[in-house]
C-alpha positions in Angstrom: 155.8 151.6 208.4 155.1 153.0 211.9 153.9 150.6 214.6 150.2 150.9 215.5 149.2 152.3 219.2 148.7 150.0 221.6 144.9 149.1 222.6 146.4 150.7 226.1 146.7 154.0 225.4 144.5 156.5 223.6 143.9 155.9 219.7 141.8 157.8 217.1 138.5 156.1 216.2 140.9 155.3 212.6 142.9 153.5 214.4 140.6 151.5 216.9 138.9 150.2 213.7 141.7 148.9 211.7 142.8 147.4 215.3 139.6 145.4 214.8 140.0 144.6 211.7 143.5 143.3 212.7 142.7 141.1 215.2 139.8 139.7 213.3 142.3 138.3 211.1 141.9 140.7 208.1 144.4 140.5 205.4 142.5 142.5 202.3 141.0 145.3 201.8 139.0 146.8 198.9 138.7 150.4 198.3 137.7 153.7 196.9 139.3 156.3 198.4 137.4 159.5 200.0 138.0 162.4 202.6 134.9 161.4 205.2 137.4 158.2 206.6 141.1 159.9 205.9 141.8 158.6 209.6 141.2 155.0 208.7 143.3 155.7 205.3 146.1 156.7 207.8 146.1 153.6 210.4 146.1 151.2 207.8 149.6 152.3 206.9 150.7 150.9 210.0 149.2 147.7 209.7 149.9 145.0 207.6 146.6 145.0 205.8 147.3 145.2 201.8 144.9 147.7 200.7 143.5 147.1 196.6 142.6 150.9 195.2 139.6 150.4 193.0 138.6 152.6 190.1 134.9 152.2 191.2 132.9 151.7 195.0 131.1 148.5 192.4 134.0 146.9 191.9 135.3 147.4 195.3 132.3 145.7 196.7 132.5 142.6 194.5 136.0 142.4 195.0 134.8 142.2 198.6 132.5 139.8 197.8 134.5 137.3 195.5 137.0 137.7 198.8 134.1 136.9 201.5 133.0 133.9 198.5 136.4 132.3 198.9 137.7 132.6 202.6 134.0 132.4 204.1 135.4 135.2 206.0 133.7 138.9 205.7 135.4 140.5 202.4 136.1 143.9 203.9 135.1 147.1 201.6 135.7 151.0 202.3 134.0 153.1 200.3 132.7 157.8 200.5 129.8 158.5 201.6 127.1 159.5 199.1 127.5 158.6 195.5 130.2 156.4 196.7 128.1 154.6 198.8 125.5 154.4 196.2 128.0 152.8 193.6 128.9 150.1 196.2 125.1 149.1 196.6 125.2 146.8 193.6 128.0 144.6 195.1 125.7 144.9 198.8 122.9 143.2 196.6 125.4 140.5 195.3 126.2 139.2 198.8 123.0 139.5 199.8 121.2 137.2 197.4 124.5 135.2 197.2 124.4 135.2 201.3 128.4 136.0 200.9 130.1 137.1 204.3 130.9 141.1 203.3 131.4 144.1 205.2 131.3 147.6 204.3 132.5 150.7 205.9 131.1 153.8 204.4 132.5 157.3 205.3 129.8 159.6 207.0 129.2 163.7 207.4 130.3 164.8 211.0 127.5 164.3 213.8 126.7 167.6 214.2 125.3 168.5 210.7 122.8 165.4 210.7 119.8 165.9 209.1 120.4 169.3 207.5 121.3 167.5 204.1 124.7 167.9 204.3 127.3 167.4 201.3 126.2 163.5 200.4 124.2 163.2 203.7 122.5 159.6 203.1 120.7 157.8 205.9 122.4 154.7 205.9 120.2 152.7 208.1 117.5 153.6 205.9 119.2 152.9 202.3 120.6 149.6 203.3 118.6 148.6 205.6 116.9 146.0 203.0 120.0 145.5 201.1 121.7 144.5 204.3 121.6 141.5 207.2 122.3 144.6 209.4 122.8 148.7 208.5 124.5 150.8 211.6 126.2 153.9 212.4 129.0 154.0 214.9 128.6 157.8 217.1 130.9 157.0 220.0 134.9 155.7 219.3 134.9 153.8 222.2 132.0 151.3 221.0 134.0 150.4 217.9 135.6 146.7 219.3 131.7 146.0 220.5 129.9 147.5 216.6 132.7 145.6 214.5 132.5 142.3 216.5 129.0 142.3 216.1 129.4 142.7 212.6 131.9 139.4 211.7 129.4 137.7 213.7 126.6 139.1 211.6 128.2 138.4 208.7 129.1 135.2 209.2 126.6 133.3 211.1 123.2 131.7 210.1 123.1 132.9 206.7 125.4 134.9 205.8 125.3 138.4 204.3 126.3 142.4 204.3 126.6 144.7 206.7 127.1 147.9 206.2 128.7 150.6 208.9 128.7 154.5 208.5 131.6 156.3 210.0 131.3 159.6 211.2 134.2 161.9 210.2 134.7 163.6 213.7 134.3 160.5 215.0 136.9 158.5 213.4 139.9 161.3 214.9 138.2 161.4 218.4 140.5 159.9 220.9 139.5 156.8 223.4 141.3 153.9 225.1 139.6 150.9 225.1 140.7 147.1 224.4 140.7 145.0 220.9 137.6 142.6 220.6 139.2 138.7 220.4 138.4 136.9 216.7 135.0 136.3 215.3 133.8 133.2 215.6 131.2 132.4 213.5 127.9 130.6 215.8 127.7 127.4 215.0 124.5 124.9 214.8 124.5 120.9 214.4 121.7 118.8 213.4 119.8 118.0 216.3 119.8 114.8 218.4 117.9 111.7 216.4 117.9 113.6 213.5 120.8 111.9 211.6 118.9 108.4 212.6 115.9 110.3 211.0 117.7 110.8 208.1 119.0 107.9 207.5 115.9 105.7 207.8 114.1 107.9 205.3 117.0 107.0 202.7 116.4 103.1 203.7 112.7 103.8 202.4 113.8 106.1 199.2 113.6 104.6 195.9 114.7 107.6 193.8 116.7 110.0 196.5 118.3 113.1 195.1 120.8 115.6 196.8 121.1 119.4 195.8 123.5 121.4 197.2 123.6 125.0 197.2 124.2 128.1 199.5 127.5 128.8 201.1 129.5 128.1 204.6 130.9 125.5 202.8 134.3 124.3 202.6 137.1 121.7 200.7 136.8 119.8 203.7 132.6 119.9 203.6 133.1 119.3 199.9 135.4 116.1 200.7 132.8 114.6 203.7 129.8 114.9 201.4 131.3 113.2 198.6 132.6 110.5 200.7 129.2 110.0 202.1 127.5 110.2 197.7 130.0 107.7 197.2 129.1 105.6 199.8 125.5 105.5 199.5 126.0 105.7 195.2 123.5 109.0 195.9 123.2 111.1 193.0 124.1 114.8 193.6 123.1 117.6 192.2 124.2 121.6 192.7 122.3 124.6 192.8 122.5 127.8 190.3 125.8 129.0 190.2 127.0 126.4 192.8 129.3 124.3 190.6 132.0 124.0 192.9 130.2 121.8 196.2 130.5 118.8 194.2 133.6 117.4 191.9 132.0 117.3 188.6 133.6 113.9 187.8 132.3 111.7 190.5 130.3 109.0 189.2 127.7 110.4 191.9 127.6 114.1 189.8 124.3 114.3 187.8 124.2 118.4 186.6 123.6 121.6 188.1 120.1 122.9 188.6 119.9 126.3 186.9 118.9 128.5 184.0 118.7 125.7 181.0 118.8 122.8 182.4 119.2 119.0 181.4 115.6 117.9 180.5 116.5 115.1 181.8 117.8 116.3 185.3 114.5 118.3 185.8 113.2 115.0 184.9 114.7 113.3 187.6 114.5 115.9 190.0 110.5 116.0 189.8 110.2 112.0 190.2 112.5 111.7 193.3 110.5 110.6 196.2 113.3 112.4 198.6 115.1 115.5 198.0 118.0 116.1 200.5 118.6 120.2 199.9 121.1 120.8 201.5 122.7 124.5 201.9 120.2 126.3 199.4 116.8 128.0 199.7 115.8 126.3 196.1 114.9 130.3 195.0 113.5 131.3 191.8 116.6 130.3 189.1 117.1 126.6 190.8 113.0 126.3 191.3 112.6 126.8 187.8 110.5 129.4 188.6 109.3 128.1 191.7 107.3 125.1 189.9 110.0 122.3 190.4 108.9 122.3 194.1 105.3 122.4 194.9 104.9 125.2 197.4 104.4 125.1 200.4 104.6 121.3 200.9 106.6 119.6 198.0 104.9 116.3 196.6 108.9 114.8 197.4 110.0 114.2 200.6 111.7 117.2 201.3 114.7 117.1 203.7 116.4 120.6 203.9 119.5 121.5 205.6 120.2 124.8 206.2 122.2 127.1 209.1 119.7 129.9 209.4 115.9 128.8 210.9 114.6 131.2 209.6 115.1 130.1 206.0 113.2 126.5 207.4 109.9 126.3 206.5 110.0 130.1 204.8 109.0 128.8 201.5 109.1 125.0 201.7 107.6 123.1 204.2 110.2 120.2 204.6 109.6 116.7 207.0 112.9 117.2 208.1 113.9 120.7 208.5 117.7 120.5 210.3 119.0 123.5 211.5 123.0 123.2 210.5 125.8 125.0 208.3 126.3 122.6 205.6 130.0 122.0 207.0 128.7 121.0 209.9 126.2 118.7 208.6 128.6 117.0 206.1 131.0 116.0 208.9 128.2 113.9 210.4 127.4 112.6 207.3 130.2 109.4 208.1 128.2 108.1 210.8 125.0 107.1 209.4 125.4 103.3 208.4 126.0 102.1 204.8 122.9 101.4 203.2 121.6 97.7 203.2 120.5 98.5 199.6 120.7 101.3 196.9 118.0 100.3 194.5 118.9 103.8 192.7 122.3 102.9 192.3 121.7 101.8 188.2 120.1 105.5 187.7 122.8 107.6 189.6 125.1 105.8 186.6 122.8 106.8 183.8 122.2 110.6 185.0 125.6 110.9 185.1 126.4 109.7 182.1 123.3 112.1 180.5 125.4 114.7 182.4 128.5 114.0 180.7 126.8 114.1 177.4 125.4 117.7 178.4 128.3 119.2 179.2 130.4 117.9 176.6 131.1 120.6 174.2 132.2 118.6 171.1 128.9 118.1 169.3 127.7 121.8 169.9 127.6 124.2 166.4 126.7 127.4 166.4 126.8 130.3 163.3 129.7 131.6 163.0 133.8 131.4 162.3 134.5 131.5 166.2 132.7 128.1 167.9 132.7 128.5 172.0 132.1 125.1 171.6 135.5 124.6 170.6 136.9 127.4 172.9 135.3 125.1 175.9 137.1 122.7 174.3 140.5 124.2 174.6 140.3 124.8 178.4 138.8 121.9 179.1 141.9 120.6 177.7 144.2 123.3 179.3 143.4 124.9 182.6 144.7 123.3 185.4 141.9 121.5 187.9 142.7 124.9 190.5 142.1 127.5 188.0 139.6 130.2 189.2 136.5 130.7 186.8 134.6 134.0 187.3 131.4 135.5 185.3 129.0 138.2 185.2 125.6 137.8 183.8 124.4 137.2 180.0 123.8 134.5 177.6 127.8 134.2 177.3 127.8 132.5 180.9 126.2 129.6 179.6 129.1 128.1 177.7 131.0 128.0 181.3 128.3 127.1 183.5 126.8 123.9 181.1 130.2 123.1 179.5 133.1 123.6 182.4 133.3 121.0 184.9 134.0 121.7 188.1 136.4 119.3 190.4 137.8 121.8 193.2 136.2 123.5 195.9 137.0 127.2 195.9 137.0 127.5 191.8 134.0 129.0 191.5 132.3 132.8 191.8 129.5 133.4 189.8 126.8 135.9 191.0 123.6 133.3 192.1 121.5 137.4 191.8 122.5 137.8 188.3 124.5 140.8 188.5 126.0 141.8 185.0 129.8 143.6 186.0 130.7 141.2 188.0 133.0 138.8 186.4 136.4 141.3 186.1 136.2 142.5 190.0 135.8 139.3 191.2 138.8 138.1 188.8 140.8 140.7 190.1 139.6 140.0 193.8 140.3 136.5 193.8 143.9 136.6 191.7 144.9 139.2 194.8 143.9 136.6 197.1 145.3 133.6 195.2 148.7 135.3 192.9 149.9 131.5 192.4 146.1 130.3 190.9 145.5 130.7 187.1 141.8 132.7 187.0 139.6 133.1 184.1 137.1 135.6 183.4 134.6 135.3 181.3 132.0 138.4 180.2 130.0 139.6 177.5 130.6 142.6 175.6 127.5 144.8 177.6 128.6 142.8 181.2 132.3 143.7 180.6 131.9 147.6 180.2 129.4 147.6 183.3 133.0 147.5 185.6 135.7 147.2 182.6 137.7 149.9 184.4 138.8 147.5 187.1 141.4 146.0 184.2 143.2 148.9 185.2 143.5 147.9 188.9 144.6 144.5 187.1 147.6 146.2 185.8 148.0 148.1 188.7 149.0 145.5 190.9 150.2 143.1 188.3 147.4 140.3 188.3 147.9 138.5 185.5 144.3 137.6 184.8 142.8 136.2 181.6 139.6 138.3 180.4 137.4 136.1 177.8 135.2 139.4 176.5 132.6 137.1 174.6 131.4 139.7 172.1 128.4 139.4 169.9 127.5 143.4 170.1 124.2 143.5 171.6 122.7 142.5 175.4 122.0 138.9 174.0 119.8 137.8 177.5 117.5 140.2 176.6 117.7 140.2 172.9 116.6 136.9 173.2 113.6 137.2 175.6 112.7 140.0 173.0 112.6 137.5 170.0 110.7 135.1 172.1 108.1 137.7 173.6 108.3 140.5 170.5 109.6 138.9 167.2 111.7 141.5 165.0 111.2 144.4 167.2 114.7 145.0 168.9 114.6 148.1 171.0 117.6 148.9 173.3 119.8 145.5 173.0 122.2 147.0 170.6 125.7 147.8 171.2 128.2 149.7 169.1 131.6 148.3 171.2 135.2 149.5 171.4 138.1 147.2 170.4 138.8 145.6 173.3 142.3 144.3 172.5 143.1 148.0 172.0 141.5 148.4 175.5 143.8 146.2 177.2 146.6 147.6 175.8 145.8 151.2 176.5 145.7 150.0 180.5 149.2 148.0 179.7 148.1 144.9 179.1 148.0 142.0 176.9 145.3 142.0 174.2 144.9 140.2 171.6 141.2 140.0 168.7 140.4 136.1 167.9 138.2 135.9 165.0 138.1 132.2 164.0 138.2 128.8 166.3 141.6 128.0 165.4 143.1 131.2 166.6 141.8 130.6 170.1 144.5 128.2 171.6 147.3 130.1 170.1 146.1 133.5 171.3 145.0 132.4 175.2 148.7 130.8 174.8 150.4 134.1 174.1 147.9 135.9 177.0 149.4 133.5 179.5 152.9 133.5 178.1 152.6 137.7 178.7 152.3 137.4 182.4 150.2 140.3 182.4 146.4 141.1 182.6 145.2 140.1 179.3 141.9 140.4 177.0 140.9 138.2 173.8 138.1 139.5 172.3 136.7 137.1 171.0 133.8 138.1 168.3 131.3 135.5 167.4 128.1 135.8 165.1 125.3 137.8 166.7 122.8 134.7 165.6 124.6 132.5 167.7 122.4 133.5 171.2 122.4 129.9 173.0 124.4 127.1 172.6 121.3 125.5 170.9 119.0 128.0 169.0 119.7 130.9 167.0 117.9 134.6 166.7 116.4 133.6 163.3 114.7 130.5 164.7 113.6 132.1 167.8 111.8 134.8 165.8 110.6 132.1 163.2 109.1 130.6 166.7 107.8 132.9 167.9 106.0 134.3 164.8 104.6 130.9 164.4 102.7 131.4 167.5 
């Protein structure tokens, strides 16, 4: 490896960027290859940035995004212009709903052909300017340190997001001198003076307080202050969709997650608190239950919500105490407020978690079928170590981990909060090139799997030993089921016709492995592990099986009955 120019003498618009990206701190980045940024190919060779080919500008991006998910730095993505850019717009949507740090550099036709619908001319401004916190084009080499530091703070700040920057071709190999930018900082915002006191005067009146955490710019240490401060006030704490990981599932405090299929008896809970501290999340559709668990605009609880952008305050919910603070922030002045003279909810933060436990404990859950998940939950819960990083897609199969899986660590967790099928194998791949040492899990249905499937072979590629759960019941179950629910007995595009996965795996060079029955589960994940390569179990389970607790045949009896 060559050494890179120095910011004192001329550099190609290539290298200017990757000296950004350098002294932003970059480590990773995700791509797909393509001719329109060749000159930032070439400077990262002489920087120490490990570049992760991808077989697909999807996977790239949620690669990005599991990275952005992690650090809570941007996830960094290069991707062509055109149909390259197009593929990359599903992972743009992913940290946009997920409000993931993630920034993506998309190759652009030279300046002088605009507008005469060049080969994969796209408007980037105008394609992503939804999809994005903030779409831009960079036409003069010399503004690169001022366009990129703009973007980490973009990114990061308030709530966090995409952005997405086109690079000219000509200008990326025009020469200029000009200094690096200094490291991002993310802006920072604190809870305002008196409103801590606020707070905690409101929780002297509360009879039935509840706490929901969600969102993101959070961290192990967040994680740790707002536990300390549950434990202290015996609070109970709940998480948002897809938000397992802010609270340690076995704390006495722990009472569920607020999602798709929840405990009855959380939602219970949840709509007779007389104070809901939010803190982190925007309580969106999948948490709201629709947006009914929350009257809208001013909930019938006492609504304190904590959030980093203002602009999320008061956008749906009209909250008595709106404090405008990253949730990491907030948690760290969680240990001054006083211990409470009384916690006349204490007795019922014991009994939700106990109903909790009982939810999420596999065991009693049968299903049709040779092959029980409730006894492949089982197994891990027995088996993976507390670290172990657990990724999904979207699909029926997700339920098993989100309802049986308990979370206890802080970064174990990435899960698409938008519903984005495809996205469990990237984001296993992403986050086993970030962590090597951490064992990470995958799991995906049969349809989710073969939305990105082609990433195993990045996987293999760069030896990442992941473990790919391919849940396979041959159909799109999510919508199979609303089908049976809505249309009894009239299936119309659900069903799939699927490859042999194991076979898959193995044409890549990987592990594979078919489990049929329960009792070949623990054996076969066994021999994936022992492999130390990227592995798949297919694991085939009866079609009827659609939920953890109903089955095809008695949706449609339902349903008729109507």
């Amino acid at each position: 490896m060559s050494q890179a120019p120095s910011p004192s003498s001329p550099r190609t618009g290539g290298q200017i960027l990757v000296g950004q990206l350098v002294s932003h701190g970059v480590k990773h980045v995700f791509c797909v290859p393509g001719e329109s940024y060749l000159a930032v190919l070439d400077a990262l060779v002489d920087s120490n940035i490990e570049v992760t080919i991808c077989r697909q500008e999807g996977g790239a991006a949620m690669m990005a995004d599991a990275h952005g998910k992690l650090t809570g730095e941007p996830g960094i993505c290069m991707v062509t212009r055109g149909p390259g850019a197009s593929n990359a717009l599903a992972g743009i949507h992913i940290a946009k709903q997920d409000s993931t740090p993630l920034i993506v550099f998309v190759g652009q036709i030279e300046r002088g052909m605009r507008e005469r619908e060049a080969f994969q001319e796209m408007d980037y401004r105008a394609i992503f300017g939804q999809a994005a916190k903030w779409a831009t084009e960079i036409d003069d080499a010399a503004r690169i340190p001022e366009i990129l530091s703009r973007a980490f703070h973009v990114a990061t700040s308030g709530r966090p997001g995409p952005v997405v920057i086109a690079l000219p071709e000509d200008m990326l190999v025009e020469m200029a001198t000009v200094p690096d930018a200094p490291h991002f900082a993310p802006v920072e915002s604190a809870p305002a003076k008196g409103q801590m006191q606020d707070l905690a005067a409101r929780l002297a009146k509360a009879k039935a307080p509840v706490a929901i955490l969600g969102g993101t710019r959070w961290s192990a240490a967040a994680v740790k202050d707002f536990t300390a401060f549950a434990e202290k006030f015996k609070l109970p704490v709940a998480v948002s969709f897809r938000r397992q990981m802010l609270f340690p599932a076995n704390h006495p405090c722990f009472i569920g997650d607020v999602g798709i299929g929840l405990n009855p008896a959380l939602l219970k809970r949840i709509e007779n608190a007389d104070l809901i501290l939010l803190v982190g999340g925007r309580m969106s559709e999948m948490p709201s239950q629709a947006y009914t668990l929350l009257d809208i605009p001013v909930p019938k609880q006492t609504l304190v919500h904590v959030h980093p952008d203002s602009g999320e305050l008061g956008r749906v919910y009209r909250a008595e105490l709106a404090i405008n603070a990253a949730p990491d922030a907030f948690a760290a002045e969680l240990s001054s407020l006083p211990a409470p003279a009384s916690t006349p909810w204490a007795a019922d933060t014991e009994v939700m978690h106990k109903s909790y436990l009982a939810w999420s404990d596999p065991a009693p859950v049968k299903t049709p079928g040779a092959l029980q998940m409730g006894g492949v939950m089982e197994y891990l819960e027995a088996h993976l170590p507390g670290d172990a990083i657990m990724t999904n897609g979207a699909g029926n199969f997700a339920t098993w981990l989100h309802r049986f899986h308990r979370f206890t660590q802080y970064g174990t967790q990435l899960a698409p909060t938008s519903g984005s099928m495809g996205y469990g194998l990237p984001a296993a791949v992403g986050a086993k090139r970030l962590s090597p040492e951490k064992m990470v899990v995958c799991f995906a249905g049969d349809g989710c799997f073969m939305m990105h499937g082609q990433e195993f072979a990045t996987a293999v590629q760069y030896n990442l030993p992941i473990i790919v759960l391919i849940i396979d019941n041959g159909m799109y179950g999510t919508i199979r089921m609303h089908q049976e629910k809505h249309y009894p007995g009239r299936i119309s595009g659900t069903h799939l016709q699927n490859p042999d996965f194991a076979a898959y795996a193995k044409a890549f060079g990987g592990f594979g492995e078919r489990v049929e029955t329960t009792e070949q589960f623990g054996p076969a994940f066994e021999r994936a592990v022992a492999s130390g390569k990227p592995a798949i179990l297919h694991c085939l389970i009866d079609p009827e099986a659609i939920t953890p607790t109903t089955t095809i045949s008695k949706l449609r009896a339902a349903a008729q009955q109507k």
